[in-house]
N, CA, C and O atoms as a MOPAC input file, in Angstrom:
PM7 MOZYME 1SCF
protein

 N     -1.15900 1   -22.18700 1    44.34000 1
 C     -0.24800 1   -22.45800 1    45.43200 1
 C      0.19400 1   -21.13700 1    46.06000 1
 O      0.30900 1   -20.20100 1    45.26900 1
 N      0.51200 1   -20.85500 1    47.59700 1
 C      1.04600 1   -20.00100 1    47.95600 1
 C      2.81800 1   -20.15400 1    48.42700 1
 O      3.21500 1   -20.96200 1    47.58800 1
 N      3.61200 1   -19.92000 1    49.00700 1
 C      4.65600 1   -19.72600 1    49.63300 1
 C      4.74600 1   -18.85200 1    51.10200 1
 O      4.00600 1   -17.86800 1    51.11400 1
 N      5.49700 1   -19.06300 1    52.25800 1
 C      5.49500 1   -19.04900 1    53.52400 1
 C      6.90300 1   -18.20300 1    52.91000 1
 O      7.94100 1   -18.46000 1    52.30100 1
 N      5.85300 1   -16.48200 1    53.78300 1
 C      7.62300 1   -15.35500 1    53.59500 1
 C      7.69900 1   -14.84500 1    55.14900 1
 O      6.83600 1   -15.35100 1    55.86600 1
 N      8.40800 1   -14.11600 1    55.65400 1
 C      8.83500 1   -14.21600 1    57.24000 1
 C      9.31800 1   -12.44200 1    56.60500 1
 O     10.12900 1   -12.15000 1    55.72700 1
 N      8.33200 1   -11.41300 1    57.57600 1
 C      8.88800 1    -9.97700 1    57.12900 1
 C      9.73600 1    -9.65300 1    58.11200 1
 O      9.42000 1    -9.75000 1    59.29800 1
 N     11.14400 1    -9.14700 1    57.61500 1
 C     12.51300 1    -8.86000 1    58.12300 1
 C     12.15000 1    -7.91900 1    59.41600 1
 O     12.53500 1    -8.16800 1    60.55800 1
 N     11.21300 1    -6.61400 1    58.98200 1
 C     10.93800 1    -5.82600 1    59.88400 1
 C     10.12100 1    -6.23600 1    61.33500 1
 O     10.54300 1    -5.97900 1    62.46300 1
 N      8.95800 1    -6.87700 1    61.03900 1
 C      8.16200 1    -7.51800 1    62.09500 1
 C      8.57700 1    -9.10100 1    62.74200 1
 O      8.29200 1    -9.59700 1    63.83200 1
 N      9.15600 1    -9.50200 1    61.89400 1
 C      9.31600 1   -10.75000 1    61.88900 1
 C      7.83700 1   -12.24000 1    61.78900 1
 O      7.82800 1   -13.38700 1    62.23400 1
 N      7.00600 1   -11.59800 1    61.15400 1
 C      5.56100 1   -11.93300 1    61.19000 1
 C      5.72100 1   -13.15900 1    60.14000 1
 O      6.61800 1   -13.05100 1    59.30400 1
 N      5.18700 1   -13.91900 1    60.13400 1
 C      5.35900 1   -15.04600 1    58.86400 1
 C      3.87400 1   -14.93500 1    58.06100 1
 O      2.92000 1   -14.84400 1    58.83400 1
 N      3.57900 1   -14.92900 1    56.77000 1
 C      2.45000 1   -14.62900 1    56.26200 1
 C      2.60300 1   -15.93700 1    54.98400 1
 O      3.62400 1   -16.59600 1    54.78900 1
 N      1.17300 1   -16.07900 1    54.15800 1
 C      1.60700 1   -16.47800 1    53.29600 1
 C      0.80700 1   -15.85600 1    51.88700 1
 O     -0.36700 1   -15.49800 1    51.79300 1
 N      2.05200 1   -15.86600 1    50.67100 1
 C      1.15700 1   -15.04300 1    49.51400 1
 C      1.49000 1   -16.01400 1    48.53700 1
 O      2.30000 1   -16.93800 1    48.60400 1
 N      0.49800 1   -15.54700 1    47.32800 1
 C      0.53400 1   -16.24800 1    45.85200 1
 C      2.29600 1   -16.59200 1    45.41000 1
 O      3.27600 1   -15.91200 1    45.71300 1
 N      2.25500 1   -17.70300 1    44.71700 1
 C      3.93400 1   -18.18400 1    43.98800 1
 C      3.98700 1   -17.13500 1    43.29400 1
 O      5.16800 1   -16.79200 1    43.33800 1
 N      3.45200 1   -16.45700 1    42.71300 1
 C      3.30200 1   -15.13500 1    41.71900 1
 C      4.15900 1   -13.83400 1    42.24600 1
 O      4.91300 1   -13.18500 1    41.52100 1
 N      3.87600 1   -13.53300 1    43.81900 1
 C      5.08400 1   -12.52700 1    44.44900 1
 C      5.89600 1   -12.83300 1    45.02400 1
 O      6.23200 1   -12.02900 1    45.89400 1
 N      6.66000 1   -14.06400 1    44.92400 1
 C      8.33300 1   -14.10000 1    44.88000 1
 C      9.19100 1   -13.88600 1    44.02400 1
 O      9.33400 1   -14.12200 1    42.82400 1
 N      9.78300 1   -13.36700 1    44.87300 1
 C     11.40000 1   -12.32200 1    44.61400 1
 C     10.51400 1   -10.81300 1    43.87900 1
 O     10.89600 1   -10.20300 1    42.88000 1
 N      9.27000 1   -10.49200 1    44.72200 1
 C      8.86700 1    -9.41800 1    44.22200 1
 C      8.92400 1    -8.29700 1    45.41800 1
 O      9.16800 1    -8.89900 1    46.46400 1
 N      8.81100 1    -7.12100 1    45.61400 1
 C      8.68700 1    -6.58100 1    46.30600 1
 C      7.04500 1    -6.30600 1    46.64900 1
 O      6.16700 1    -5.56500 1    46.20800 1
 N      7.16300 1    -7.39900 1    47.75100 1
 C      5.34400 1    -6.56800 1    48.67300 1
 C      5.23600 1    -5.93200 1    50.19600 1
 O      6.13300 1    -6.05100 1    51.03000 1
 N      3.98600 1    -5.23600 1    50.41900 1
 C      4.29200 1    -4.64900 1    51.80000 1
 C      3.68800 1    -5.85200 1    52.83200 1
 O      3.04500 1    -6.79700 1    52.37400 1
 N      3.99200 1    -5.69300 1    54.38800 1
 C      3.61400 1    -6.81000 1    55.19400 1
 C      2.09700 1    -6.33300 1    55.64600 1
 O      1.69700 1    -5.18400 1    55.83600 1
 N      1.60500 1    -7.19500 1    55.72100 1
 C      0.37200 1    -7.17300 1    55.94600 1
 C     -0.10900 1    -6.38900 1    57.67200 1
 O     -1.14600 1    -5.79300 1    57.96500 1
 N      1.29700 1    -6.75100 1    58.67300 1
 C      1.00000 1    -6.02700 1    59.60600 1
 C      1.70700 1    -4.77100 1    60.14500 1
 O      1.09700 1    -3.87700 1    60.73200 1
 N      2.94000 1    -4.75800 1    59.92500 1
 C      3.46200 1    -3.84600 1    60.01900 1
 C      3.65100 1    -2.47600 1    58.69800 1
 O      3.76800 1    -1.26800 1    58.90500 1
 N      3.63100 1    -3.02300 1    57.70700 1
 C      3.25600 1    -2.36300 1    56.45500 1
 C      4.12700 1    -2.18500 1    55.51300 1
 O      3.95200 1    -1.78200 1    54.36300 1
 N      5.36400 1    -2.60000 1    56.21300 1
 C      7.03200 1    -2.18600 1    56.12700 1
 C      6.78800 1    -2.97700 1    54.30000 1
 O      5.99100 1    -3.84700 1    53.94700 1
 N      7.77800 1    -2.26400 1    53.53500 1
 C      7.86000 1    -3.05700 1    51.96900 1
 C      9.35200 1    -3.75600 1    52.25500 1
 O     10.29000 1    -3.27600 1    52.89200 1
 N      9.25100 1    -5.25700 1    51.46400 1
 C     10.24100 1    -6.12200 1    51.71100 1
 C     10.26500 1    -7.07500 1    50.67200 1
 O      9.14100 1    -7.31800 1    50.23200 1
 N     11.37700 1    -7.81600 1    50.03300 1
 C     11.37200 1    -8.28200 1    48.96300 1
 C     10.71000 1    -9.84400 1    49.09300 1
 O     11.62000 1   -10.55400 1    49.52200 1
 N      9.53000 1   -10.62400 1    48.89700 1
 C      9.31600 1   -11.78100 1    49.10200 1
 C     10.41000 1   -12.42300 1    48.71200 1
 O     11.19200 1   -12.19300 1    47.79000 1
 N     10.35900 1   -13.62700 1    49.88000 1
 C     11.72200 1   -14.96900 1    49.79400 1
 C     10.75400 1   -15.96000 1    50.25900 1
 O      9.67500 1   -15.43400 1    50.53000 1
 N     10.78100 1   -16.94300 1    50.40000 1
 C     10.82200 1   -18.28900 1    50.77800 1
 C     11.51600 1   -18.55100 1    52.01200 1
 O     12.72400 1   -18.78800 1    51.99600 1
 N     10.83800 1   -18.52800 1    53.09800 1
 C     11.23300 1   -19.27400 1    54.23000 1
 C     12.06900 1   -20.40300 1    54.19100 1
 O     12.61300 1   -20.63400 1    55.27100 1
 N     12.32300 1   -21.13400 1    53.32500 1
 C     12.95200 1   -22.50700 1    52.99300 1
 C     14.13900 1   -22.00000 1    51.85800 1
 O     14.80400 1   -22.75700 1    51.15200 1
 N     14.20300 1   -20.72600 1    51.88300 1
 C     15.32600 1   -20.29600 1    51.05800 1
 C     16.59900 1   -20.82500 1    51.47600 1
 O     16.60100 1   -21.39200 1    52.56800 1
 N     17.62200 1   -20.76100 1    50.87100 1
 C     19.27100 1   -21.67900 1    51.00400 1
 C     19.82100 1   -20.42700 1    52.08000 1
 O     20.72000 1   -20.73400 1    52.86300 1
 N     19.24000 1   -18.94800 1    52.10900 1
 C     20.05800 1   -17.53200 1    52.76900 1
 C     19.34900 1   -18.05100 1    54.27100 1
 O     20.12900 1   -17.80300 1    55.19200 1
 N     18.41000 1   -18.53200 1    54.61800 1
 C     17.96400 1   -18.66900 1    55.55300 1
 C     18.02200 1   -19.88400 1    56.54500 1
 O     17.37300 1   -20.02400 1    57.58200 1
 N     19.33300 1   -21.08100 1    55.75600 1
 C     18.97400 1   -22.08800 1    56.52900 1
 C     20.49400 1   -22.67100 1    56.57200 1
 O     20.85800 1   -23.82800 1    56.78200 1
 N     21.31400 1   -21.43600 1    56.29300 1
 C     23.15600 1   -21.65700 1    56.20100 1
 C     23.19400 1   -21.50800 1    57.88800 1
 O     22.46300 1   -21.02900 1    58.75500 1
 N     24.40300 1   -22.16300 1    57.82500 1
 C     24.97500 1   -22.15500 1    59.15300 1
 C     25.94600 1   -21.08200 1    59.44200 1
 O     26.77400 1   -20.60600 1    58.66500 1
 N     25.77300 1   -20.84200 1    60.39100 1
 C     26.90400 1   -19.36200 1    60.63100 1
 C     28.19000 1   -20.13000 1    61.76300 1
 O     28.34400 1   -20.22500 1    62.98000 1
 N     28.84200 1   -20.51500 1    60.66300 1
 C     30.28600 1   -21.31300 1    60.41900 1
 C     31.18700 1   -20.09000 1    61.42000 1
 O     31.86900 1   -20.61100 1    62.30400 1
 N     31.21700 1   -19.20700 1    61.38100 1
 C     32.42000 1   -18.62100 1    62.84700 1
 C     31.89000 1   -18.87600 1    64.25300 1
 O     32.55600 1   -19.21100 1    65.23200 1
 N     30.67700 1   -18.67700 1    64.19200 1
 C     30.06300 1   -19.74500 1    65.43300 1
 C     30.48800 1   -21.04700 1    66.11700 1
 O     30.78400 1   -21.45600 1    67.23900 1
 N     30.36200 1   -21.49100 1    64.83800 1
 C     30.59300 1   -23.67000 1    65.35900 1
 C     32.38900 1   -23.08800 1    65.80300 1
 O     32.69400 1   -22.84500 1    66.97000 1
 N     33.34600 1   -22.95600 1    64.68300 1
 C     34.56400 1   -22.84400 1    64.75000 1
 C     34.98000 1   -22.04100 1    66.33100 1
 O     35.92900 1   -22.41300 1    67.02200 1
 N     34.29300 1   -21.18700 1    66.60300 1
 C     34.68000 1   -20.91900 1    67.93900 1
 C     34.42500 1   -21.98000 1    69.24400 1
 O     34.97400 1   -22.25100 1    70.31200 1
 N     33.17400 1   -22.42600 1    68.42300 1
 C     32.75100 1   -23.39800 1    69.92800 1
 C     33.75700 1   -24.66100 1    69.60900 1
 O     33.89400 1   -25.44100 1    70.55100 1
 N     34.18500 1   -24.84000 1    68.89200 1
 C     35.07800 1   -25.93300 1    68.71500 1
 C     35.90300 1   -25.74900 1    69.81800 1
 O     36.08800 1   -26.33300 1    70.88600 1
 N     36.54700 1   -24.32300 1    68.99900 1
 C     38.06200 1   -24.09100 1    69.90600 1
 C     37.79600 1   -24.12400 1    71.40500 1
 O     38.39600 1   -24.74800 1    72.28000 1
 N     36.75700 1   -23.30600 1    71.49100 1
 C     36.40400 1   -23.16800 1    72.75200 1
 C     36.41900 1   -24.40500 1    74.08000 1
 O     36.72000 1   -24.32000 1    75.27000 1
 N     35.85800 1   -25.74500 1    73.07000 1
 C     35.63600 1   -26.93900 1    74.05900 1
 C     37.19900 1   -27.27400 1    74.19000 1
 O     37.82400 1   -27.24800 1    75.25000 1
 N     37.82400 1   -27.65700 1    72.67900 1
 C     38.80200 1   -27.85900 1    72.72200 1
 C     40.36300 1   -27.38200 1    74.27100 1
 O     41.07000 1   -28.06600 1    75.01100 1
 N     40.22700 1   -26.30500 1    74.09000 1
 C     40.83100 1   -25.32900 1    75.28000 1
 C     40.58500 1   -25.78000 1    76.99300 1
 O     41.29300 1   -26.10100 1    77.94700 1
 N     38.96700 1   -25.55700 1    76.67000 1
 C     38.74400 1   -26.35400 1    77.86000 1
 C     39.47200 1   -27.96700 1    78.01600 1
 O     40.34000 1   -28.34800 1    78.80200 1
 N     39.05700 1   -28.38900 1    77.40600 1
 C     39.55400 1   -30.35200 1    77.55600 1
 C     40.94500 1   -29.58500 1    77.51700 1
 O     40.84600 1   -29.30800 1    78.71200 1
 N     41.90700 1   -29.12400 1    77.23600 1
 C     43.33100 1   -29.42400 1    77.32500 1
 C     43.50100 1   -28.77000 1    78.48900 1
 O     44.36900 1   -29.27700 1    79.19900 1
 N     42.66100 1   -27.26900 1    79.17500 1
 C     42.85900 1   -27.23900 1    80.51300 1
 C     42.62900 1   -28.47900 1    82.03600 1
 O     43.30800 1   -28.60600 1    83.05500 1
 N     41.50800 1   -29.13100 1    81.61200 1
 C     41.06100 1   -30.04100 1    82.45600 1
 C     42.25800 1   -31.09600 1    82.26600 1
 O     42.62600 1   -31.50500 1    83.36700 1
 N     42.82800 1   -31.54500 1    81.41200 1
 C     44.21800 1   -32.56900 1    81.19900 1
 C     45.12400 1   -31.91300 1    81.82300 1
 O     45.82900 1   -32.56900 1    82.59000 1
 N     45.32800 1   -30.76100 1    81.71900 1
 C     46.78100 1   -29.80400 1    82.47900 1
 C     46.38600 1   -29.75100 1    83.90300 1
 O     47.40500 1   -29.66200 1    84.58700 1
 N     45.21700 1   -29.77200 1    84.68700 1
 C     45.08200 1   -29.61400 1    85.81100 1
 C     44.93700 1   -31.20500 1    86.47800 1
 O     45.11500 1   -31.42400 1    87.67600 1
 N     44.64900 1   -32.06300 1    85.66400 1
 C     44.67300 1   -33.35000 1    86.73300 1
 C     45.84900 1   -34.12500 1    86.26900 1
 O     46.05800 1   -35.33400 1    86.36900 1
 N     46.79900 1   -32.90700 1    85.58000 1
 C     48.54200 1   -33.59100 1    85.27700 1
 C     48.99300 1   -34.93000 1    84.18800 1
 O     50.16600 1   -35.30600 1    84.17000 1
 N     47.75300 1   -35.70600 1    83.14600 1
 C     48.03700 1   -35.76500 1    82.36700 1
 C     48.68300 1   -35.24400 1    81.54900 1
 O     49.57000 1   -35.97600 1    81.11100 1
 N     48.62900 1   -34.08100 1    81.04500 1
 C     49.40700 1   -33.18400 1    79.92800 1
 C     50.75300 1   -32.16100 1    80.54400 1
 O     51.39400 1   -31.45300 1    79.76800 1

């Protein structure tokens, strides 16, 4: 079996043996050395939570401006 790793430097997606994960190999195109992960790793598929929380507020603000301007609120 192999595994699907994505190199940090190139951003190139390759795939190598289950044997070099969490090992350090070089990328095949750029050459750069980088620690194999798993594309489907848990670091790679979190949500970046100060993001959403802003866009919350963000809509939020809006809708209470649009209520203050047509004099509901």
């Amino acid at each position: 079996m192999s595994i699907s790793v994505r190199c940090p430097s190139c951003g190139k997606t390759m795939r190598v043996p289950d044997e070099a994960a969490s090992r350090s190999i070089r990328c095949r195109y750029c050459h750069q050395p980088f620690t194999a992960r798993s594309d489907d790793s848990a670091g790679e598929r979190r949500l970046n939570l100060p993001i959403i929380v802003a866009g919350i507020l963000f809509l939020l603000g809006l809708i209470a401006v649009i209520l203050r301007l047509a004099g509901v609120w």
